[in-house]
VOGU-3710 file (C-alpha; in Angstrom, 3 decimals, decimal comma):
1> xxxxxxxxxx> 6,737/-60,240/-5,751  6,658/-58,418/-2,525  2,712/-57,863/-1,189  3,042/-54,592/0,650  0,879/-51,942/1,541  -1,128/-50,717/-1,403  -2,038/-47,532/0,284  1,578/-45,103/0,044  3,919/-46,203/-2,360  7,262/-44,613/-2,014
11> xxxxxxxxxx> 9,306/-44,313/-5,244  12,754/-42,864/-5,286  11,630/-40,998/-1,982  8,672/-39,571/-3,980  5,399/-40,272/-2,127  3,122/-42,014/-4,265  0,490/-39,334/-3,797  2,569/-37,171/-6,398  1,681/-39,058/-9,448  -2,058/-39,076/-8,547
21> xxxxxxxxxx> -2,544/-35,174/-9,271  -1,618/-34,425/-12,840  0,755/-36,999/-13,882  1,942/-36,199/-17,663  4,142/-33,123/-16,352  6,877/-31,980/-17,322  7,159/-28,983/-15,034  4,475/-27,020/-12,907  4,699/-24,255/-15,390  5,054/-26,325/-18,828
31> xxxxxxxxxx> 2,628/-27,940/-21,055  2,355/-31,598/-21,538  5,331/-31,926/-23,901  2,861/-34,045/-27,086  -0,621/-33,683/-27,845  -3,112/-35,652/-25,755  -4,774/-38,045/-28,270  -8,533/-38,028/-28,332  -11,034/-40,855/-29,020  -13,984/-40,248/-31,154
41> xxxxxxxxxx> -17,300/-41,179/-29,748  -20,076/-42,936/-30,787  -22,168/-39,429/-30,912  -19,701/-37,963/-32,923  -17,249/-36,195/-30,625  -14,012/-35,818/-29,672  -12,838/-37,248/-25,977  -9,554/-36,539/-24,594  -7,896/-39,622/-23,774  -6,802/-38,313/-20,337
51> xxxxxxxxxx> -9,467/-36,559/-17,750  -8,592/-34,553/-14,825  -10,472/-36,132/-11,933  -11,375/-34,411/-8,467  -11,578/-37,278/-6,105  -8,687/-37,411/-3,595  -7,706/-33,615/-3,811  -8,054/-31,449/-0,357  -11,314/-29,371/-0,987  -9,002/-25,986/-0,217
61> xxxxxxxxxx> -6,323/-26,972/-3,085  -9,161/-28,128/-6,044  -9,832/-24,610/-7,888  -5,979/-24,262/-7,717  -5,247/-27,091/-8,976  -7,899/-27,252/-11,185  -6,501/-24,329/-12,639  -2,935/-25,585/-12,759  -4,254/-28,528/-14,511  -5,009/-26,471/-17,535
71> xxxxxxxxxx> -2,152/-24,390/-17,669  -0,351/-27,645/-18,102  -2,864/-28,411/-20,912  -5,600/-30,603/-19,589  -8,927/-29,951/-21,364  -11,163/-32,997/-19,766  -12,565/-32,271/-16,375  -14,149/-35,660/-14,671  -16,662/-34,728/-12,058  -19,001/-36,320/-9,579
81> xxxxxxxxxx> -21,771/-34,989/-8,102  -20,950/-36,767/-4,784  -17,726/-35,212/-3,949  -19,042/-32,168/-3,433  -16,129/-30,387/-6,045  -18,514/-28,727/-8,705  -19,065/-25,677/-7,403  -15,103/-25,504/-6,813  -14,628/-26,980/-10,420  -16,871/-24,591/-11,023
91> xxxxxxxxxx> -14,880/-21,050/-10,273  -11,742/-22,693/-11,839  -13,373/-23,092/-14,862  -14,575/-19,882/-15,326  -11,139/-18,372/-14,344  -10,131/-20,619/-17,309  -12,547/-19,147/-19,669  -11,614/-15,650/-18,475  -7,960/-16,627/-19,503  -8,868/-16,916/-23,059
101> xxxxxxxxxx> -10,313/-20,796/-23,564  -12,904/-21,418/-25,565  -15,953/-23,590/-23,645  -16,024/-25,876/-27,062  -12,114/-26,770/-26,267  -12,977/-28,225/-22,918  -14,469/-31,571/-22,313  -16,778/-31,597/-18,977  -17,670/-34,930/-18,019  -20,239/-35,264/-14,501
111> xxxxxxxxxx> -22,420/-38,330/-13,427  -25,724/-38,878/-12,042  -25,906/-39,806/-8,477  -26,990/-43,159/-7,137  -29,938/-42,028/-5,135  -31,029/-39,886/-8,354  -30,825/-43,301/-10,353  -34,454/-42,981/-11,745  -36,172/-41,465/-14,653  -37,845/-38,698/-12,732
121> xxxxxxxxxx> -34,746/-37,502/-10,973  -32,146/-37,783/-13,715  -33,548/-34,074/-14,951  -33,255/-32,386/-11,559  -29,656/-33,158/-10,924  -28,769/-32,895/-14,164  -29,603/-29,333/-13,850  -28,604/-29,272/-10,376  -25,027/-30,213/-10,901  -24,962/-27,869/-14,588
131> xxxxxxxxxx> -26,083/-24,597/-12,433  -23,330/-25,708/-9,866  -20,601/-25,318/-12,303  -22,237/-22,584/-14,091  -22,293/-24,620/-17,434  -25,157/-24,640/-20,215  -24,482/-28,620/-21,344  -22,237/-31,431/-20,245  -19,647/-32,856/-23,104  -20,315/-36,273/-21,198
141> xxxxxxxxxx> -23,117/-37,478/-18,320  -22,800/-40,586/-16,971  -25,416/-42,866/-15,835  -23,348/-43,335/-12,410  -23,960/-46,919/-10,948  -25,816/-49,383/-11,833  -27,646/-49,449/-8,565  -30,293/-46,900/-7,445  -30,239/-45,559/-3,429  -33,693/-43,850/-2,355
151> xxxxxxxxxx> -33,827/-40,139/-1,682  -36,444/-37,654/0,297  -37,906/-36,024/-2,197  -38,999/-33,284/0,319  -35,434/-31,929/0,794  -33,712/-29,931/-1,455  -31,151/-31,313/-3,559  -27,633/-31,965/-2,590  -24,568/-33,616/-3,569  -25,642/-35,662/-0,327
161> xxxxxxxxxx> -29,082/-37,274/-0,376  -28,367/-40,302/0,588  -30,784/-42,151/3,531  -29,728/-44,613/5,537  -30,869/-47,090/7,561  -30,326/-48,180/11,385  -27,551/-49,899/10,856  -25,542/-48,030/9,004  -26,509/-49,404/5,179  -28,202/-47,119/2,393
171> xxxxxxxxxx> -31,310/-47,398/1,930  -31,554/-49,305/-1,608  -34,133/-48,077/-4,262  -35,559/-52,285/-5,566  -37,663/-50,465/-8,023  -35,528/-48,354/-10,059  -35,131/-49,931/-13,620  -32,458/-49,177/-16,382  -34,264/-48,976/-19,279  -36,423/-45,945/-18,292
181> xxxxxxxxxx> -33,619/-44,370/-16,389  -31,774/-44,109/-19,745  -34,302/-43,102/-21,717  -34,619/-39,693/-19,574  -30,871/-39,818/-19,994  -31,950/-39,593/-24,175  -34,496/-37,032/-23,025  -31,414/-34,992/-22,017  -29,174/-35,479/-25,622  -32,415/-34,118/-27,201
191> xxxxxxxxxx> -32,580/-31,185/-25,185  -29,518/-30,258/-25,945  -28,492/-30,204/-22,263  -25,962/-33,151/-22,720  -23,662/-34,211/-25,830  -22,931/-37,648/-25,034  -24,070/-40,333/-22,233  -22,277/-42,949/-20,924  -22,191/-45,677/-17,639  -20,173/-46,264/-14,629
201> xxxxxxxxxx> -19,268/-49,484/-13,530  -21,601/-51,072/-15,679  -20,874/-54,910/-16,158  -20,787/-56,531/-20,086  -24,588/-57,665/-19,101  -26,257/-54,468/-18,115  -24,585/-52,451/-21,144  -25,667/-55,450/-23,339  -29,190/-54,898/-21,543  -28,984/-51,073/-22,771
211> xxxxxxxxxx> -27,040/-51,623/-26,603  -30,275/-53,758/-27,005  -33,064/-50,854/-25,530  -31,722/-47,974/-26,323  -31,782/-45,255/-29,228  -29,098/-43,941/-28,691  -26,373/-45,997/-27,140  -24,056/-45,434/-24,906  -20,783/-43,895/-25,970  -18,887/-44,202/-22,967
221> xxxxxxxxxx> -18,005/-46,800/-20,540  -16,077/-45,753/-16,884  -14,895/-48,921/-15,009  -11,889/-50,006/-11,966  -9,573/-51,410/-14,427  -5,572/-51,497/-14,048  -3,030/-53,856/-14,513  -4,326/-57,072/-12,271  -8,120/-56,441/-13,542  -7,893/-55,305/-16,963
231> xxxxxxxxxx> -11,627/-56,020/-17,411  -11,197/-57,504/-20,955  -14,335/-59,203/-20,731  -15,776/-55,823/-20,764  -13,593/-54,022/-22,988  -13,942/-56,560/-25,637  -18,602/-55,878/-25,520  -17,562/-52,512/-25,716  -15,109/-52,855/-28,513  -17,680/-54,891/-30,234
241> xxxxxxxxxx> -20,440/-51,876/-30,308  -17,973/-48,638/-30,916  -18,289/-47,661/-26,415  -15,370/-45,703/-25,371  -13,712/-47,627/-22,120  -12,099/-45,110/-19,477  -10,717/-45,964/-16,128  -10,897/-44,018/-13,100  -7,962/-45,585/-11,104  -5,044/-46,690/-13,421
251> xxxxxxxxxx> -2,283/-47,147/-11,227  -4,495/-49,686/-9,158  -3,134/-48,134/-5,693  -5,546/-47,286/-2,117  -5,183/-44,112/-0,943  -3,922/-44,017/2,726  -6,570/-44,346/5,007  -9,427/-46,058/2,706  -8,145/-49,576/2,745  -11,439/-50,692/4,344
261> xxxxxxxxxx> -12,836/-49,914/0,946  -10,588/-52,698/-0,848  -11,578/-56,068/-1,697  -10,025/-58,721/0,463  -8,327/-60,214/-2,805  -6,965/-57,494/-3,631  -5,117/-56,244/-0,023  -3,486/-59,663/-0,339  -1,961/-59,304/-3,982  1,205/-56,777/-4,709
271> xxxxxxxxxx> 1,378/-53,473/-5,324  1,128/-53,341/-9,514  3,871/-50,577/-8,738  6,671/-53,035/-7,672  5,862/-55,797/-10,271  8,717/-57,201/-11,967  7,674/-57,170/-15,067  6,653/-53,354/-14,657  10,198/-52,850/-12,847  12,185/-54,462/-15,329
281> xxxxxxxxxx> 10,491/-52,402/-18,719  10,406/-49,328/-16,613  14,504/-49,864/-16,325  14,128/-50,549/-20,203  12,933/-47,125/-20,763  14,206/-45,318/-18,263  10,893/-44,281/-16,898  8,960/-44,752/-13,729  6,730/-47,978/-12,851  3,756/-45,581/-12,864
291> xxxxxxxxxx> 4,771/-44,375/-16,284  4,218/-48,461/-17,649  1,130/-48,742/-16,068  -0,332/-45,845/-17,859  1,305/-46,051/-21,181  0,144/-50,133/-21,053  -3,779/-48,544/-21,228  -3,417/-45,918/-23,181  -1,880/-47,521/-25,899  -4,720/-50,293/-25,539
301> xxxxxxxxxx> -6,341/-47,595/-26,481  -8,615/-46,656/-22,836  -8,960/-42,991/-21,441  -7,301/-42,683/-18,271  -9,110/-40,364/-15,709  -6,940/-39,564/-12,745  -7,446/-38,838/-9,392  -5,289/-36,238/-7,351  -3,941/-35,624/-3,955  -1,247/-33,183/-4,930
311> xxxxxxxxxx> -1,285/-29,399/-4,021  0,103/-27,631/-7,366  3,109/-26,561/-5,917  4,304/-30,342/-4,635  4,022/-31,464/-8,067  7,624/-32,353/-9,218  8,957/-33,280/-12,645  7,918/-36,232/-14,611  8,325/-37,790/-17,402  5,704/-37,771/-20,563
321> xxxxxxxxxx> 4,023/-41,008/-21,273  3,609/-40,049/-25,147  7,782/-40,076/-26,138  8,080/-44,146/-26,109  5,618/-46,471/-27,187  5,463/-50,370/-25,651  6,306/-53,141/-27,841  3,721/-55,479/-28,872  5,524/-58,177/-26,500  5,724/-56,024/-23,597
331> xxxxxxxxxx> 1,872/-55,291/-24,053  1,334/-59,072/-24,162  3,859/-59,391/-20,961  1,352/-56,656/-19,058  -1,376/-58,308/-20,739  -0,392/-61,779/-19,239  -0,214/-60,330/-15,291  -4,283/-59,783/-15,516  -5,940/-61,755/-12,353  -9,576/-61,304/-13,840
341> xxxxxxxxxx> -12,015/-61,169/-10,845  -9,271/-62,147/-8,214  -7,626/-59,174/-8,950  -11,174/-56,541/-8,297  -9,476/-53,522/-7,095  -12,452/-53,120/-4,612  -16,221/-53,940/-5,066  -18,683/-51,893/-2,314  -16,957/-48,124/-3,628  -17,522/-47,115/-0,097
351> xxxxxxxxxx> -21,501/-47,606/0,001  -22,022/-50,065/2,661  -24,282/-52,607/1,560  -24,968/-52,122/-1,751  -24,067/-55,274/-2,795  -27,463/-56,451/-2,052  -29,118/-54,689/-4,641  -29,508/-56,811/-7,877  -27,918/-54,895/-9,228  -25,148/-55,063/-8,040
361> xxxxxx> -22,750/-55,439/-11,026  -20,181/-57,589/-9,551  -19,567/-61,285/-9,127  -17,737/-61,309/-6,517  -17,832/-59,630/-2,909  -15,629/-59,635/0,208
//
């Protein structure tokens, strides 16, 4: 296997940055060609099994291709309070409600930020981020990070609140404790301000920590997984208790200019888009490598929420992942090329030293 750069993938003189937007196209103007399958929750509801997910599009081409995104027939929006997008998100989906959708056939997922990872903030931005988008209640929040970052409480609040100290670290909340944090995240269900409540990059032990302290229990787990870290650890606690597994980066591939953000391992493995075992049953069905990797967790039965660079009008024609299904062989071959924790996709998600908060969910660091 060749071990190139992981950060632009050319495919059939495509750049790789194509597939990140909407993938699931069949032509700017079309509708995804089957029926996104949904997942039902632990609380009862419905999840689309693919999300639309702002990180990595230009801030001037979001409501656009926000917009776009719908047309095509995407009805899960993935948000983050600390990309800055909701206000964006925000105006496209209220152009989308003008054009005749219903606010109970979108799913809005948004997370918590890491410095308001405590019980007494998890209100504010809650609200915060809902009156940024102009929305009433939030299909999904996410307890986002296991590790809390300290705040000054005498600003106002932003999607940027982090502090940080001389040397360039964030200033690490020690006290900030689970348990309590998701009870005010129960606090929220009961008000009616939330649906559903789930955790981002959570290891097995901290949801464990929260199955066994909880009332109600989280429905939703977000994590790094793709084809050399399939996190099956993980997936198989989550199976056990009915949680929902999605994953924010499926195809496992650095965007250009963030490689100081990877894990070490990880630089030195190969791309997961020029495996041969990828190659070889993309040939099989005629479809792209990227194609594999997706169908692989989807069929396993994960959500896949997928980040964008494309502007709308650079996205090209691509296949649909829904009109061929894997064998149960080829799963195990795809299966078989997972690295575990030498294969972490990349462990500090650009917070410099966060890895020295206990916190800290991984087991390994570089």
């Amino acid at each position: 296997m060749d071990s190139v750069s992981h950060s632009l993938v050319w495919v059939e003189n495509e750049p790789m940055e194509v597939f990140y937007s909407l993938i699931l196209i069949i032509h700017y103007s079309s509708r995804i060609t089957a029926e996104v399958p949904t997942i039902k929750l632990s609380s009862g509801y419905e999840i689309p099994s693919i999300a639309f997910f702002e990180w990595l599009i230009e801030p001037n081409d979001l409501e656009d291709t926000a917009i776009a995104a719908s047309e095509i027939g995407y009805t899960h929006f993935a948000m983050n309070v600390i990309l800055a997008g909701e206000k964006t998100i925000g105006r496209a989906l209220t152009k989308i409600f003008q054009g005749g959708v219903k606010r109970e056939d979108v799913f809005i997922t948004d997370t918590t930020p890491p410095f308001g990872n405590r019980a007494a903030d998890v209100e504010k931005y809650l609200k915060f981020s809902l009156k940024n988008i102009g929305l009433d209640y939030f299909d999904m929040y996410v307890f986002g990070e296991p590790w809390s970052a300290l705040r000054d409480p005498t600003k106002d609040l932003s999607h940027n609140d982090f502090i940080f100290n001389a040397n360039g670290t964030i200033a690490l909340d020690f006290d900030a404790d689970h348990i309590t944090i998701w009870k005010a995240l129960e606090n929220q269900v009961k008000a009616g301000l939330v649906r559903s409540i789930g955790l981002l990059n959570f290891n097995e032990r901290q949801v464990l920590r929260l199955i066994n302290n909880s009332e109600i229990k989280p429905s939703f787990v977000a994590t790094d997984a793709y084809l050399y870290n399939q996190q099956k650890s993980l997936r198989k606690v989550c199976a056990e208790h009915n949680i929902a597994v999605a994953v924010w980066e499926p195809l496992g591939c650095f965007p250009a200019g963030m490689e100081q953000n990877a894990n070490k391992n990880y630089l030195s493995l190969p791309n997961p888009l020029n495996d041969p075992v990828v190659l070889e049953i993309a040939k099989k069905y005629g479809k792209r490598a990227e194609q594999i990797l997706l169908r692989h967790l989807q069929q396993e039965g994960l959500i896949l929420v997928i980040p964008g660079l494309s502007k709308p009008q650079r996205l090209k024609t691509v296949t649909d992942i829904f009109d061929f299904d894997l064998s149960e062989e080829e799963l195990k071959q795809l299966d078989g090329l997972d690295m575990g924790e030498n294969g972490r996709f990349i462990d500090d998600y650009h917070y410099p030293g966060i890895y020295e908060h206990p916190e800290f969910p991984f087991s390994t660091h570089s």
